[in-house]
KENUMI-199934 format. One line per field, with one value per atom (N, C-alpha, C, O): residue number from 1; residue in one letter; x, y, z. Coordinates in pm, whole numbers, plus 50000, padded with zeros to 5 digits. Layout:
N
seq [NUM:...]
type [A:...]
c1 [X:...]
c2 [Y:...]
c3 [Z:...]
END
This chain:
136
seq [1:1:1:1:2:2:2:2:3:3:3:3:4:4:4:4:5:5:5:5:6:6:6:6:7:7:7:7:8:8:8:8:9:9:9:9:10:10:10:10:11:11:11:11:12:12:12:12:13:13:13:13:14:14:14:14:15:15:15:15:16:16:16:16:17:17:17:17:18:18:18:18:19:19:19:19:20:20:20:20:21:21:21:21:22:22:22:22:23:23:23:23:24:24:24:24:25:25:25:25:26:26:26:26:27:27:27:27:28:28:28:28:29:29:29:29:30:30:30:30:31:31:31:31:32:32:32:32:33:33:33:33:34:34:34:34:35:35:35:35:36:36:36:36:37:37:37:37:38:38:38:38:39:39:39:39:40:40:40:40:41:41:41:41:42:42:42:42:43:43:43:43:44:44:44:44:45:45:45:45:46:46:46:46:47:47:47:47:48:48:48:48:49:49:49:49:50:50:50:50:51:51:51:51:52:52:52:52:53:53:53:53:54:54:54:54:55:55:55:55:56:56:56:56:57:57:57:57:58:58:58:58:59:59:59:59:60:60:60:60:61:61:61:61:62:62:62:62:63:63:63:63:64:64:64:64:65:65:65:65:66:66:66:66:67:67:67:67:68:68:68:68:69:69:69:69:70:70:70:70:71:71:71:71:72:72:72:72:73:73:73:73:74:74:74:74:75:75:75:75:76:76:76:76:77:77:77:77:78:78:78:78:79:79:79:79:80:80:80:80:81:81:81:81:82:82:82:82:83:83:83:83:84:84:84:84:85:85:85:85:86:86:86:86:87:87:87:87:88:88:88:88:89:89:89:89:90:90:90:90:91:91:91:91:92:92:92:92:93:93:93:93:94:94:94:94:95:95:95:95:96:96:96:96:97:97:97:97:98:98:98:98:99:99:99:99:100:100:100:100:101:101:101:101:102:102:102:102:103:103:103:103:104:104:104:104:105:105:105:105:106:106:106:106:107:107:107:107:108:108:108:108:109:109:109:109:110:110:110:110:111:111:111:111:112:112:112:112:113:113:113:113:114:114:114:114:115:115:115:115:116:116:116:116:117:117:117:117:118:118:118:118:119:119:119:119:120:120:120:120:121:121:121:121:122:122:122:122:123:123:123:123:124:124:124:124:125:125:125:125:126:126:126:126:127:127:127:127:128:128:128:128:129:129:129:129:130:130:130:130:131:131:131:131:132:132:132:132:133:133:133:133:134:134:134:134:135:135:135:135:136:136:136:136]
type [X:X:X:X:X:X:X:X:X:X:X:X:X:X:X:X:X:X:X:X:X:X:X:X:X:X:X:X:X:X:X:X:X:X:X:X:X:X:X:X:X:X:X:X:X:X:X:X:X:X:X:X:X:X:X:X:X:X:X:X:X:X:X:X:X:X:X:X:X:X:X:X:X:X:X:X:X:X:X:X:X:X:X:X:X:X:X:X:X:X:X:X:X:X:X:X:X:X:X:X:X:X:X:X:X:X:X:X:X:X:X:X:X:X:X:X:X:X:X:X:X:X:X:X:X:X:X:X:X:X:X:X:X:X:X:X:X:X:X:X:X:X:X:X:X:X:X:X:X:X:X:X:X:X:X:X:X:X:X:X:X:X:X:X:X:X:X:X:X:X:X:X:X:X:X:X:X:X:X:X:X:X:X:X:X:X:X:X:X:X:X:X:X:X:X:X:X:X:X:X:X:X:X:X:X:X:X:X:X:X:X:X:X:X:X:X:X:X:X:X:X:X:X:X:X:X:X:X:X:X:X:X:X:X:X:X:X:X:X:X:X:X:X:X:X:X:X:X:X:X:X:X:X:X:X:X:X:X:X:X:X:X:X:X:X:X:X:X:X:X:X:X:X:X:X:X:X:X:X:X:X:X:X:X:X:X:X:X:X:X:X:X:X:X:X:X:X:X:X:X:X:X:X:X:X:X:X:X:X:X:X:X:X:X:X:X:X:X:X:X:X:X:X:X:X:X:X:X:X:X:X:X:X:X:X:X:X:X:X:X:X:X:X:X:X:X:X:X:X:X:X:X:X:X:X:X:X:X:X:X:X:X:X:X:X:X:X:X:X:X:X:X:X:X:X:X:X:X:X:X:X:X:X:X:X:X:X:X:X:X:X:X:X:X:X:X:X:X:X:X:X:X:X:X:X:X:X:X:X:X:X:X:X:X:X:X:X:X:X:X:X:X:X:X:X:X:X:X:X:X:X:X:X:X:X:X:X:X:X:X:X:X:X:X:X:X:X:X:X:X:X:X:X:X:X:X:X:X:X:X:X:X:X:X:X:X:X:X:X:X:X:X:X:X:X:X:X:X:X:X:X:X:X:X:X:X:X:X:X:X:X:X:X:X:X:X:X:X:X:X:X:X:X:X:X:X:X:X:X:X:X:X:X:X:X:X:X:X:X:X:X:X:X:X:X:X:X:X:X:X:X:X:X:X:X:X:X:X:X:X:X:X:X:X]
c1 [49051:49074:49113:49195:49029:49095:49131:49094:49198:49258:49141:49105:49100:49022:49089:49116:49092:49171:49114:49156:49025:48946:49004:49023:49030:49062:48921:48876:48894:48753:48809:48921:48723:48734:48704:48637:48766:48778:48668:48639:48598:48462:48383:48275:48403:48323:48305:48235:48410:48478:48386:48388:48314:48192:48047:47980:48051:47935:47982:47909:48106:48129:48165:48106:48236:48228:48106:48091:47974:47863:47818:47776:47851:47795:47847:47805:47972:48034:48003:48026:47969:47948:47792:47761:47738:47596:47571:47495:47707:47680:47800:47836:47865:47943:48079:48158:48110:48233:48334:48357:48391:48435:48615:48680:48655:48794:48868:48883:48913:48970:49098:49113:49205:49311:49277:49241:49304:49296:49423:49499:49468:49576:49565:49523:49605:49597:49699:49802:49647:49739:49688:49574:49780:49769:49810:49911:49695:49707:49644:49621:49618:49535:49516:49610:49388:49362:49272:49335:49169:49102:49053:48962:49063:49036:49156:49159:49274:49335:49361:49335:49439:49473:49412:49354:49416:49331:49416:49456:49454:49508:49436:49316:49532:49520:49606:49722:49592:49602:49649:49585:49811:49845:49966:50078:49915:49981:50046:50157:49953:50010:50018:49984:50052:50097:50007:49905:50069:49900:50028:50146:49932:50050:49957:49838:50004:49948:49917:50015:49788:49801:49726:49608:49798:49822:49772:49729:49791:49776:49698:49715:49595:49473:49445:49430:49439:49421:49294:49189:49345:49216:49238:49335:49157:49150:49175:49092:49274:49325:49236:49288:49156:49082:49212:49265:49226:49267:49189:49180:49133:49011:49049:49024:49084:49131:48980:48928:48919:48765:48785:48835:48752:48695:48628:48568:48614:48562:48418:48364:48328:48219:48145:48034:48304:48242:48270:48247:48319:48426:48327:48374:48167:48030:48003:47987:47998:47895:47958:47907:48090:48215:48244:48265:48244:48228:48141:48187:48018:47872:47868:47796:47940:47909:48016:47985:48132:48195:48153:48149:48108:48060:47947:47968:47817:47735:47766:47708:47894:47930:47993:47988:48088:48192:48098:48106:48022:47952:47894:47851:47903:47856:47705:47672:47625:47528:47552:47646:47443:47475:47599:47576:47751:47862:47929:47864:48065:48139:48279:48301:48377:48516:48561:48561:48640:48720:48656:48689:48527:48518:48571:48488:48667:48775:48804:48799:48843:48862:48858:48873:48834:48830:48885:48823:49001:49129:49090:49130:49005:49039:49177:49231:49216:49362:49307:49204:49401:49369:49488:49565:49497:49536:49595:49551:49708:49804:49790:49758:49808:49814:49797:49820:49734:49734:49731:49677:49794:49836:49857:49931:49756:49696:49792:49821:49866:50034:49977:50013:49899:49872:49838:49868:49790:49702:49802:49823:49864:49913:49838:49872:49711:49601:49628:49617:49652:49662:49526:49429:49512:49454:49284:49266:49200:49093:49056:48960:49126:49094:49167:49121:49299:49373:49273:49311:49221:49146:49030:49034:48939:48872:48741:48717:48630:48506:48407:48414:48316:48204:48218:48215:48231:48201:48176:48204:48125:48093:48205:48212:48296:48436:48494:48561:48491:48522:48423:48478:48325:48204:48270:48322:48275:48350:48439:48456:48538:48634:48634:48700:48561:48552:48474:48504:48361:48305:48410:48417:48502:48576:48744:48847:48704:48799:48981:49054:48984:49119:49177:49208:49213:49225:49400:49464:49463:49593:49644:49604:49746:49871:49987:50031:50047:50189:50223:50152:50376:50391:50510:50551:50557:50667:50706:50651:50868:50934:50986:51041]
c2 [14201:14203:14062:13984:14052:13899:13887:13983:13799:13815:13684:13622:13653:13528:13528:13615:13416:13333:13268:13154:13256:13203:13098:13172:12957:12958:12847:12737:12923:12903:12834:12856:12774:12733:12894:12984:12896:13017:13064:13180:12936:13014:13038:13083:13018:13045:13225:13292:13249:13398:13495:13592:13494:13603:13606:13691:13493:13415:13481:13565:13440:13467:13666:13765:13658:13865:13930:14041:13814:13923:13928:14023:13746:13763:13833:13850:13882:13971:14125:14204:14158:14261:14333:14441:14203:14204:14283:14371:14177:14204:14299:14309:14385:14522:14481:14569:14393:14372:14355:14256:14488:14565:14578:14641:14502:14515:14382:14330:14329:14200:14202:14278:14104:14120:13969:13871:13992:13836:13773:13849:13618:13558:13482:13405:13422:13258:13225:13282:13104:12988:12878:12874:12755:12603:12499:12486:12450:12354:12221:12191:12142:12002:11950:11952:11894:11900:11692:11594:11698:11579:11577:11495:11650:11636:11560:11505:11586:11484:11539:11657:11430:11511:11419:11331:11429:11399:11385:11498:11308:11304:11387:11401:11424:11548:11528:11531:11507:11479:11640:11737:11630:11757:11735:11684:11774:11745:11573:11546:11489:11319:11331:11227:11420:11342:11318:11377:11215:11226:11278:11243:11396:11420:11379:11356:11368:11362:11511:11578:11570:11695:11745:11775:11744:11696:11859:11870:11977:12084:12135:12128:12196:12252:12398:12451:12462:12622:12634:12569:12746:12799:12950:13010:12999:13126:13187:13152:13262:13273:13432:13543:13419:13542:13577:13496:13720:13761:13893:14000:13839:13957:14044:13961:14140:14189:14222:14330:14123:14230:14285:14223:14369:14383:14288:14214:14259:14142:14136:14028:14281:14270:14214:14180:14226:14173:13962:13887:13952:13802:13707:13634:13642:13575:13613:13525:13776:13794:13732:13669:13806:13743:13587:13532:13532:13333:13306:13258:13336:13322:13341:13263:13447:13512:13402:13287:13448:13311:13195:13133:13146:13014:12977:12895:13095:13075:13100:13047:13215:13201:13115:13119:12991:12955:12787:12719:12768:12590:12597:12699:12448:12400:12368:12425:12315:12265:12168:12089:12183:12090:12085:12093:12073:12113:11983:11880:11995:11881:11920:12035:11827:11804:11867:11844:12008:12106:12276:12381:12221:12387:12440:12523:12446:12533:12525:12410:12643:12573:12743:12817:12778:12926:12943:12893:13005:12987:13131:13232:13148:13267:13298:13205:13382:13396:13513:13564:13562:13679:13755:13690:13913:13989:14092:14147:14075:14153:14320:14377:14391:14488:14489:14387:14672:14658:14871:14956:14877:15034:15029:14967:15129:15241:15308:15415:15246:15304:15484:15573:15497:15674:15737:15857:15706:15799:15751:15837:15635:15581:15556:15564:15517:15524:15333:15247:15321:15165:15071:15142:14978:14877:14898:14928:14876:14882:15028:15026:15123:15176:15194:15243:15131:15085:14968:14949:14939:14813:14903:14880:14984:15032:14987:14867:15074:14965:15039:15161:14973:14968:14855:14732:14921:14835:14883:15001:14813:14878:14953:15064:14832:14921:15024:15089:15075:15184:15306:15416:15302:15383:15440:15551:15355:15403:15452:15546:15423:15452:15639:15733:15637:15759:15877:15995:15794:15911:15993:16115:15871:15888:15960:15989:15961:15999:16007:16095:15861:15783:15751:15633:15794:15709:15717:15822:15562:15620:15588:15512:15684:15664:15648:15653:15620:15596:15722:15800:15750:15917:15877:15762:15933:15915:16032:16142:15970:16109:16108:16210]
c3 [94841:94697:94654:94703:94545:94474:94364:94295:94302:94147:94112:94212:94020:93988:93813:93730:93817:93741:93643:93667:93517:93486:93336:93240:93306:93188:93102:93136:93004:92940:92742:92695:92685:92572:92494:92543:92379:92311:92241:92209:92220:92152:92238:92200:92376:92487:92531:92607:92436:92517:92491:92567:92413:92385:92503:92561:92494:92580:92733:92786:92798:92922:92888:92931:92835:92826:92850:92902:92786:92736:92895:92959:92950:93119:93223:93338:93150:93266:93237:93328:93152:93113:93223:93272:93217:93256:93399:93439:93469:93616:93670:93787:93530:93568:93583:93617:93568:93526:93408:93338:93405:93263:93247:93163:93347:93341:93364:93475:93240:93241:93160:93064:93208:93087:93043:93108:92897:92828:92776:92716:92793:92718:92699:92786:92525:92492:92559:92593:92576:92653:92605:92559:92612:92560:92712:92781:92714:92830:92796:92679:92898:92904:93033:93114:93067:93211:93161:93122:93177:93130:93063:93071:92947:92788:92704:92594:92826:92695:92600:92576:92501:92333:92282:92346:92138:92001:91870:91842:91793:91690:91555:91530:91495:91374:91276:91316:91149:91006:91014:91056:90946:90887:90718:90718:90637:90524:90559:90604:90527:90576:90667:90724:90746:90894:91002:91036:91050:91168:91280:91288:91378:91475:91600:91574:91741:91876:91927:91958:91938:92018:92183:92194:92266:92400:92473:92588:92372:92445:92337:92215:92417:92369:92401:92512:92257:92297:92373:92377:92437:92578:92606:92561:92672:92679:92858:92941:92893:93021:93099:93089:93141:93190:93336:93411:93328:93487:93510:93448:93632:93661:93814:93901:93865:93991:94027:94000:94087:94189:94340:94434:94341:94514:94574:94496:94710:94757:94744:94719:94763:94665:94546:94505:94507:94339:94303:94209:94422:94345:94327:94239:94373:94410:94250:94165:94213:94150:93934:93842:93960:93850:93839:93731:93943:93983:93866:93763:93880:93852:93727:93665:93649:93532:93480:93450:93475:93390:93379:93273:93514:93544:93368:93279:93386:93306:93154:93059:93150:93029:92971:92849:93045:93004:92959:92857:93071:93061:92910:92857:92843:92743:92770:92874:92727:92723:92845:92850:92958:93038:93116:93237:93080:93128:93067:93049:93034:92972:93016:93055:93009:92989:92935:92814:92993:92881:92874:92817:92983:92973:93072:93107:93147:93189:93326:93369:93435:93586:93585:93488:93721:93797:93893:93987:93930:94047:94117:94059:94251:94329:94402:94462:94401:94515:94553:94509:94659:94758:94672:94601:94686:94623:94760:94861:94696:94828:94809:94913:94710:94728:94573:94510:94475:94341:94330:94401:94238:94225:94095:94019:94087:93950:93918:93972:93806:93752:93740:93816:93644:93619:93746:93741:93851:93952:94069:94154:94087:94235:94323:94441:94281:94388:94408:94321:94505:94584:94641:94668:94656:94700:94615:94497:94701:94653:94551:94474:94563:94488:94328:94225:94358:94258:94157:94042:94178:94123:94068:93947:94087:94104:94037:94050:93952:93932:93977:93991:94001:94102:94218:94210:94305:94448:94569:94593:94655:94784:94875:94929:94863:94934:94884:94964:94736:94668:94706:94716:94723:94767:94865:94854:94992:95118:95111:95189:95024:95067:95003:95046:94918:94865:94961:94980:95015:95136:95234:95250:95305:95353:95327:95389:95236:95141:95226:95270:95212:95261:95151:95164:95036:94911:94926:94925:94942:94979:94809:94721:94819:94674:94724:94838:94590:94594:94560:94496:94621:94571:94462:94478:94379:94250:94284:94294:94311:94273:94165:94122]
END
Protein backbone atom coordinates (compact mmCIF):
# COMPACT_ATOMS: atom_id res chain seq x y z
CA UNK A 1 0.00 0.00 0.00
CA UNK A 2 1.10 3.52 -0.83
CA UNK A 3 -0.07 6.97 0.05
CA UNK A 4 1.06 9.23 -3.11
CA UNK A 5 1.25 12.65 -2.49
CA UNK A 6 0.57 14.81 -5.35
CA UNK A 7 0.82 18.83 -5.25
CA UNK A 8 -0.50 20.28 -8.72
CA UNK A 9 -1.37 24.08 -9.86
CA UNK A 10 -5.16 24.63 -9.23
CA UNK A 11 -6.36 25.08 -12.53
CA UNK A 12 -4.71 21.92 -13.27
CA UNK A 13 -7.20 20.10 -10.95
CA UNK A 14 -9.86 19.23 -13.46
CA UNK A 15 -7.41 18.11 -16.04
CA UNK A 16 -5.61 15.63 -13.53
CA UNK A 17 -9.27 14.39 -11.84
CA UNK A 18 -10.58 13.82 -15.37
CA UNK A 19 -7.05 11.56 -15.77
CA UNK A 20 -7.63 9.84 -12.79
CA UNK A 21 -10.92 9.18 -13.21
CA UNK A 22 -9.90 7.46 -16.50
CA UNK A 23 -7.66 4.87 -15.12
CA UNK A 24 -10.26 4.12 -11.96
CA UNK A 25 -9.08 6.05 -9.57
CA UNK A 26 -12.03 7.54 -7.62
CA UNK A 27 -10.86 8.13 -4.15
CA UNK A 28 -8.82 11.15 -3.31
CA UNK A 29 -8.82 13.69 -0.45
CA UNK A 30 -8.13 17.29 -1.62
CA UNK A 31 -6.35 20.44 0.29
CA UNK A 32 -5.31 23.97 -0.54
CA UNK A 33 -2.08 24.59 0.49
CA UNK A 34 0.46 27.58 -0.21
CA UNK A 35 4.00 26.71 -0.93
CA UNK A 36 7.10 27.68 -3.24
CA UNK A 37 9.61 25.41 -4.66
CA UNK A 38 11.46 27.18 -7.99
CA UNK A 39 8.90 29.37 -9.03
CA UNK A 40 9.80 31.73 -6.64
CA UNK A 41 7.52 34.77 -5.82
CA UNK A 42 6.30 37.64 -7.97
CA UNK A 43 5.32 41.07 -6.96
CA UNK A 44 1.49 42.20 -6.80
CA UNK A 45 -0.09 45.68 -6.75
CA UNK A 46 -2.82 45.67 -3.98
CA UNK A 47 -4.79 48.93 -3.27
CA UNK A 48 -1.07 51.00 -3.85
CA UNK A 49 0.74 48.61 -2.46
CA UNK A 50 3.14 46.61 -4.18
CA UNK A 51 3.57 43.49 -1.82
CA UNK A 52 6.35 40.42 -2.31
CA UNK A 53 4.44 37.04 -2.76
CA UNK A 54 6.74 34.10 -1.95
CA UNK A 55 3.90 31.43 -1.47
CA UNK A 56 1.84 30.30 -4.13
CA UNK A 57 -1.57 28.64 -3.94
CA UNK A 58 -1.46 24.90 -5.07
CA UNK A 59 -3.50 22.09 -4.83
CA UNK A 60 -2.47 19.03 -2.28
CA UNK A 61 -3.80 15.56 -3.76
CA UNK A 62 -3.60 12.47 -1.02
CA UNK A 63 -4.33 9.34 -2.79
CA UNK A 64 -4.09 5.76 -0.60
CA UNK A 65 -3.52 3.03 -3.72
CA UNK A 66 -2.84 -0.56 -3.54
CA UNK A 67 0.42 -1.45 -4.97
CA UNK A 68 -1.44 -2.33 -8.14
CA UNK A 69 -2.61 0.82 -8.64
CA UNK A 70 0.53 3.36 -7.68
CA UNK A 71 2.40 3.11 -11.88
CA UNK A 72 -1.02 3.56 -13.11
CA UNK A 73 -2.15 7.02 -10.62
CA UNK A 74 1.92 8.33 -11.19
CA UNK A 75 0.93 8.50 -14.84
CA UNK A 76 -2.48 10.03 -14.58
CA UNK A 77 -1.50 13.02 -12.49
CA UNK A 78 1.68 13.14 -14.21
CA UNK A 79 -0.51 13.83 -17.58
CA UNK A 80 -3.02 15.77 -15.86
CA UNK A 81 -0.99 18.04 -13.92
CA UNK A 82 2.05 19.04 -16.94
CA UNK A 83 1.57 22.36 -18.78
CA UNK A 84 2.25 22.44 -22.27
CA UNK A 85 5.49 20.82 -22.67
CA UNK A 86 6.17 20.98 -18.75
CA UNK A 87 7.31 24.24 -16.84
CA UNK A 88 8.34 25.50 -13.36
CA UNK A 89 5.46 25.17 -10.90
CA UNK A 90 3.61 22.34 -12.08
CA UNK A 91 3.96 20.49 -8.94
CA UNK A 92 6.10 17.37 -7.39
CA UNK A 93 4.54 13.65 -6.59
CA UNK A 94 5.80 12.11 -3.17
CA UNK A 95 5.20 8.09 -2.98
CA UNK A 96 5.56 6.73 0.71
CA UNK A 97 4.78 3.25 1.78
CA UNK A 98 1.65 2.98 3.85
CA UNK A 99 1.79 1.14 7.12
CA UNK A 100 -1.47 0.05 7.80
CA UNK A 101 -5.21 1.92 6.79
CA UNK A 102 -8.80 0.97 8.42
CA UNK A 103 -12.22 1.59 7.09
CA UNK A 104 -13.63 3.65 10.18
CA UNK A 105 -17.50 2.18 9.22
CA UNK A 106 -16.64 -1.57 8.39
CA UNK A 107 -13.02 -2.01 10.38
CA UNK A 108 -11.92 -3.69 7.49
CA UNK A 109 -7.83 -3.04 7.60
CA UNK A 110 -5.02 -2.86 5.15
CA UNK A 111 -5.65 -3.45 1.61
CA UNK A 112 -8.97 -3.81 2.01
CA UNK A 113 -9.40 -0.78 4.13
CA UNK A 114 -8.24 1.23 1.13
CA UNK A 115 -10.32 -0.56 -1.05
CA UNK A 116 -11.13 0.22 -5.00
CA UNK A 117 -10.38 -1.91 -7.63
CA UNK A 118 -7.25 -3.87 -7.40
CA UNK A 119 -5.66 -7.03 -7.82
CA UNK A 120 -4.81 -7.57 -4.19
CA UNK A 121 -8.43 -6.74 -3.20
CA UNK A 122 -9.68 -9.47 -5.66
CA UNK A 123 -7.60 -11.95 -3.66
CA UNK A 124 -8.06 -11.09 -0.90
CA UNK A 125 -11.79 -11.47 -1.33
CA UNK A 126 -11.58 -15.08 -2.94
CA UNK A 127 -9.86 -15.95 -0.04
CA UNK A 128 -11.84 -14.34 2.01
CA UNK A 129 -9.13 -13.24 4.80
CA UNK A 130 -10.56 -9.80 5.11
CA UNK A 131 -9.13 -8.88 8.56
CA UNK A 132 -11.09 -6.03 10.85
CA UNK A 133 -10.76 -4.20 13.64
CA UNK A 134 -13.28 -5.31 16.25
CA UNK A 135 -14.96 -2.07 18.40
CA UNK A 136 -16.15 -2.66 21.43
Amino acid sequence: MRLIIAIVRPEKLPDVKEALWKEKVHMMTLVDVRGCGQQKGYMEEYRGIIEEVTLHRKVMLLIAVNESYVERTIKAITKGARTNGGSVGDGKIFIVDLFDCIRIRTGEKGVAGIGGLSKELDELKKSKKIERVVIK
